[in-house]
C-alpha positions in Angstrom: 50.1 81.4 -55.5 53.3 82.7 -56.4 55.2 85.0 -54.1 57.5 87.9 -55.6 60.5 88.2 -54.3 61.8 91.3 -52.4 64.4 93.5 -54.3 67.0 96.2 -53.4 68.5 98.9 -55.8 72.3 98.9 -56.4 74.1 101.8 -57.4 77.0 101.3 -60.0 79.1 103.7 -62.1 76.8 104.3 -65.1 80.1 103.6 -67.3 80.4 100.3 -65.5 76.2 99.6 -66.2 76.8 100.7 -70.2 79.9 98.3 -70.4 77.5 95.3 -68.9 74.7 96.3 -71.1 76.7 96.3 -74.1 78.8 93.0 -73.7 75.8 91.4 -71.5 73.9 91.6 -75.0 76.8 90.4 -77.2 76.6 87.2 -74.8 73.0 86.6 -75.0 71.8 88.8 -71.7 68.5 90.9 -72.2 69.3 93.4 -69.4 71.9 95.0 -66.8 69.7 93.6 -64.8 70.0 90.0 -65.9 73.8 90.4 -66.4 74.5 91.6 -62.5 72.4 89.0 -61.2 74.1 86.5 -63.4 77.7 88.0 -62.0 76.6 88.6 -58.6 75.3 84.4 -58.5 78.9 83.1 -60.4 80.8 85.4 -57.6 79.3 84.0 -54.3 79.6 81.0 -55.8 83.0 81.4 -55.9 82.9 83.3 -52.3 81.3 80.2 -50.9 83.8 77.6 -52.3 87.2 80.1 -50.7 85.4 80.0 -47.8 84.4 76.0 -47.1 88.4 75.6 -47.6 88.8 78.4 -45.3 86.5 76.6 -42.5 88.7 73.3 -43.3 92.0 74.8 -42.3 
């Protein structure tokens, strides 16, 4: 059985969303959607690094 995950809606600047859709495609990304996911999953990885060097100090 596969479950579906739940989703949430995310408002952006449509300029912003025709700017990702555009260069998201250039690069090999089929969607806005697949672009922000990708961006949003590089940026808390970078989030989560800052803050185990935060916890160190």
């Amino acid at each position: 059985m596969v479950m579906k995950a739940e989703k949430v809606m995310v408002e952006i600047p449509k300029t912003l969303a025709e700017e990702a859709l555009k260069l998201g495609k250039m690069f090999g990304y089929s969607s806005v959607t697949e672009f922000t996911k990708d961006a949003m999953h590089r940026r808390l990885e970078e989030l989560r690094k800052i803050e185990k060097v935060e916890k160190k100090k």
